[in-house]
C-alpha positions as CSV (number, residue, x, y, z in Angstrom):
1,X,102.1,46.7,145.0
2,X,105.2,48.9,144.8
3,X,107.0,48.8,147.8
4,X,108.1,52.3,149.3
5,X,111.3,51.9,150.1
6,X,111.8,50.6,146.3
7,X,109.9,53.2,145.1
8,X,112.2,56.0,146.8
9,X,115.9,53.9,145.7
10,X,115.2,53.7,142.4
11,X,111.6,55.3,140.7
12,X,110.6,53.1,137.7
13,X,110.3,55.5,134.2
14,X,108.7,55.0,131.2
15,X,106.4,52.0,132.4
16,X,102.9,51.5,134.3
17,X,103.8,50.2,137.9
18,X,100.9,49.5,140.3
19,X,101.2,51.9,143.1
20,X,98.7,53.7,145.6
21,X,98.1,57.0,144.9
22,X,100.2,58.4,148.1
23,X,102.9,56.1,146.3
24,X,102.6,58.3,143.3
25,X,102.6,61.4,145.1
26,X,106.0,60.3,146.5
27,X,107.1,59.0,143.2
28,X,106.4,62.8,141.7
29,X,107.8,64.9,144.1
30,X,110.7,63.2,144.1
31,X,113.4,65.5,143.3
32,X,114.8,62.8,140.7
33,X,111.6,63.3,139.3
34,X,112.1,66.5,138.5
35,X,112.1,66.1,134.4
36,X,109.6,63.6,134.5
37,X,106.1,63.8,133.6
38,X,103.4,61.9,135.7
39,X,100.4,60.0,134.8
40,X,98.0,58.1,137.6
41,X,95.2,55.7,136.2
42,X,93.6,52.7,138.0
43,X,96.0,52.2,140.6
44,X,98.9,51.9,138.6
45,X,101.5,54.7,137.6
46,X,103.6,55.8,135.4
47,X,106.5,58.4,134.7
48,X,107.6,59.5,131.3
49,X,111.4,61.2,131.2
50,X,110.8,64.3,129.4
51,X,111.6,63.7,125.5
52,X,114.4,66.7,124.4
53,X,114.6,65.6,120.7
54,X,114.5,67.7,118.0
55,X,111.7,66.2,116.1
56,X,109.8,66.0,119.1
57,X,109.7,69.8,120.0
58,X,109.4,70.8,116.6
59,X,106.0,68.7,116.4
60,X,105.2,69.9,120.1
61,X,105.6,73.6,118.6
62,X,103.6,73.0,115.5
63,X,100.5,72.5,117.0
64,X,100.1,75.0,119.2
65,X,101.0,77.5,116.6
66,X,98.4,75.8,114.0
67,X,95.5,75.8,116.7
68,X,96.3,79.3,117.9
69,X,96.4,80.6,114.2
70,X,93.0,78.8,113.5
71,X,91.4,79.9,116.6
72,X,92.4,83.1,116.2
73,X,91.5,83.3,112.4
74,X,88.4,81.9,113.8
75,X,88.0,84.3,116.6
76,X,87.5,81.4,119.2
77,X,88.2,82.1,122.6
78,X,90.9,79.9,124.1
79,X,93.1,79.1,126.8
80,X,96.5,76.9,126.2
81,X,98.6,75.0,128.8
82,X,101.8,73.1,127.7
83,X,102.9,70.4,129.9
84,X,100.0,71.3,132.3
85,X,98.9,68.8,135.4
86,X,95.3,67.5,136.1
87,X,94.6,66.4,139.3
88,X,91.6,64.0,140.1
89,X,92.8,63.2,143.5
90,X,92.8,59.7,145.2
91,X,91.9,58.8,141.5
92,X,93.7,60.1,138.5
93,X,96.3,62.6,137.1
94,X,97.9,63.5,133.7
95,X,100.2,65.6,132.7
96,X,99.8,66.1,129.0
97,X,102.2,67.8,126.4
98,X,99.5,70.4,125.2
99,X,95.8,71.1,126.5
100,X,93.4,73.6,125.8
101,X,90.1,75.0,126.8
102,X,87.9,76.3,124.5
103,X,85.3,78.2,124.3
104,X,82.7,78.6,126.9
105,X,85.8,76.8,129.0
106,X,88.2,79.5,127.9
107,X,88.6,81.9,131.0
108,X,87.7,78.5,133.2
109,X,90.6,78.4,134.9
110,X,92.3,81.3,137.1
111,X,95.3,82.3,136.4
112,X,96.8,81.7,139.8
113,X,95.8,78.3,139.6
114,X,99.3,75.7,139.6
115,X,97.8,71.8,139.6
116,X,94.3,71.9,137.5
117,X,91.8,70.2,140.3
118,X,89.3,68.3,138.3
119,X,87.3,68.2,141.5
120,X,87.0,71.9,141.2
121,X,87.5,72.5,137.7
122,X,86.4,70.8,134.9
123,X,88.8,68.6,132.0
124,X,90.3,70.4,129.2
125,X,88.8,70.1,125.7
126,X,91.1,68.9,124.0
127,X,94.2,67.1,125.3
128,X,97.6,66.4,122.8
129,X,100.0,64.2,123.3
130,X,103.4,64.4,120.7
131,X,104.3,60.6,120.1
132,X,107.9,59.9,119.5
133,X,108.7,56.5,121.7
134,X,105.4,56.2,123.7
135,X,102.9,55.5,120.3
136,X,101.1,52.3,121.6
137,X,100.9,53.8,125.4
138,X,99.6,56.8,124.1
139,X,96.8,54.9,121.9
140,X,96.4,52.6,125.0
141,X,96.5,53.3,128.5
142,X,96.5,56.9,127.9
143,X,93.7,57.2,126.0
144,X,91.7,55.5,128.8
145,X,92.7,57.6,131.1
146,X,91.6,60.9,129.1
147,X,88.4,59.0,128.5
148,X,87.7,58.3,132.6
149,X,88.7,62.4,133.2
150,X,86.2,63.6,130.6
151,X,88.1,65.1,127.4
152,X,85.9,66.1,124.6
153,X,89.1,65.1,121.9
154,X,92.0,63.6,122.4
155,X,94.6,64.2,119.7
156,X,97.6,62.0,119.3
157,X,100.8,63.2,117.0
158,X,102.7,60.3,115.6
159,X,106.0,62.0,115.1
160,X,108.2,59.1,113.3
161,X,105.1,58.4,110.8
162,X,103.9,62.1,110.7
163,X,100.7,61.1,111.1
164,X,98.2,63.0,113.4
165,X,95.1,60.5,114.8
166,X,91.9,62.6,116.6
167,X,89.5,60.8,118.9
168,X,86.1,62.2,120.2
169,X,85.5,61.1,123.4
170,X,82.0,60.8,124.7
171,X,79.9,58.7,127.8
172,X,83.7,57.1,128.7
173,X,84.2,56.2,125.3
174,X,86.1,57.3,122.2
175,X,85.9,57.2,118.4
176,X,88.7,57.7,115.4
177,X,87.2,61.5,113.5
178,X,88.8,63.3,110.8
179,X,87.2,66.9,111.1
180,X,87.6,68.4,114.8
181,X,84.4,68.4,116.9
182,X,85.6,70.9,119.4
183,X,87.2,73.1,116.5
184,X,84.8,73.1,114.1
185,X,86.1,73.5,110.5
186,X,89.6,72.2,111.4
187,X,90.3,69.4,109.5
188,X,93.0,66.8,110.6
189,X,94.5,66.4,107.2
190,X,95.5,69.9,107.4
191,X,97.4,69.3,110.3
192,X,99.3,66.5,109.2
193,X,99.7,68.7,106.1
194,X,101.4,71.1,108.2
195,X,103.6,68.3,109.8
196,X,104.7,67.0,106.7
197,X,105.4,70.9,105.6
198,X,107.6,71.6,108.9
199,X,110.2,68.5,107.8
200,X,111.3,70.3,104.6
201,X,110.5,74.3,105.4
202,X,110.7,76.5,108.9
203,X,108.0,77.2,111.0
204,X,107.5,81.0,110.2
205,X,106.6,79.2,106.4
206,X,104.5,76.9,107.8
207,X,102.6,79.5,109.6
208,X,102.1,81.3,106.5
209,X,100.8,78.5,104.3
210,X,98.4,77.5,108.1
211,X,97.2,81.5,107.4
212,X,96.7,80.8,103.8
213,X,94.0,77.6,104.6
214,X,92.3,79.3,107.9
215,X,91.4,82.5,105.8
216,X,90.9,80.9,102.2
């Protein structure tokens, strides 16, 4: 158990450290926590220093864009939150790079709305997270904790081996697919297409070639 005195002289980054959840609370309203993104799973914690990199934001940017071109292209009604934080309290809470509602779910959430309360609202539809240094926690831990809060697909982007790896998530449980379930028609090759495009040519080309697939 985290001690709180340790936890407020020096919060542990970048690591799962057992902790209540008051512990975490304290942990990410911390003002050195500022930067920091929080996760809270099975009474342990963890907080992830923002990453600033390059390759990381251009991945982080790619995404979005390819989703909102096909969903537009597609005429399917979403809502998008980067960097977003959804609250289970007393149980869980994760602060993903990119999350969207789809759908049905699209106009789910009021605008006015800061923390997403999965006690009031219910989990995004699919949930991205853009891998640079945190691969195996985000195949791991991570992906149990999207599994126990409910996400219908939980994408994963592995920036240094431009890969992009999809899970459906059903019952608690999840399962490696290769065509989107919640974005039907949108195949994951594509995407990593679209990765490996984005390392050689600008995004406003890459957006143009995305536009090309979606209409063809």
């Amino acid at each position: 158990m985290v001690v709180m005195s340790q936890l407020q002289a020096k919060l542990p980054t970048d690591t799962w450290v057992n902790a209540t959840w008051n512990e975490y609370l304290l942990a990410i309203n911390d003002p050195s926590s500022e930067k920091a993104r929080g996760y809270y799973y099975d009474g342990r914690m963890r907080l992830e220093m923002s990453a600033l990199g390059n390759p990381h934001s251009r991945d982080h940017f790619i995404v979005i864009a390819a989703i909102s071109l096909f969903a537009g292209v597609r005429d399917i009604d979403f809502d998008g939150h980067d960097n977003c934080t959804y609250r289970k309290t007393d149980c869980a809470e994760a602060q993903p790079d990119v999350s969207f509602y789809l759908g049905a779910n699209a106009e789910t959430v009021p605008w006015e709305v800061t923390i997403i309360d999965l006690d009031s609202y219910p989990p995004p539809d699919l949930v991205i997270e853009v891998a640079y240094s945190s691969l195996a926690d985000d195949k791991g831990e991570k992906r149990l904790l999207y599994e126990a809060l409910g996400v219908r697909e939980y994408w994963i982007i592995d920036v240094q081996n431009v890969q992009l790896i999809a899970f459906e998530i059903q019952n608690q449980g999840s399962r490696r697919i290769y065509q989107s379930q919640v974005l039907p028609g949108l195949d994951i090759s594509l995407l990593e297409e679209a990765l490996r495009r984005s390392r050689q040519m600008n995004h406003g080309k890459v957006s143009t070639w995305l536009l090309s697939q979606f209409q063809a």
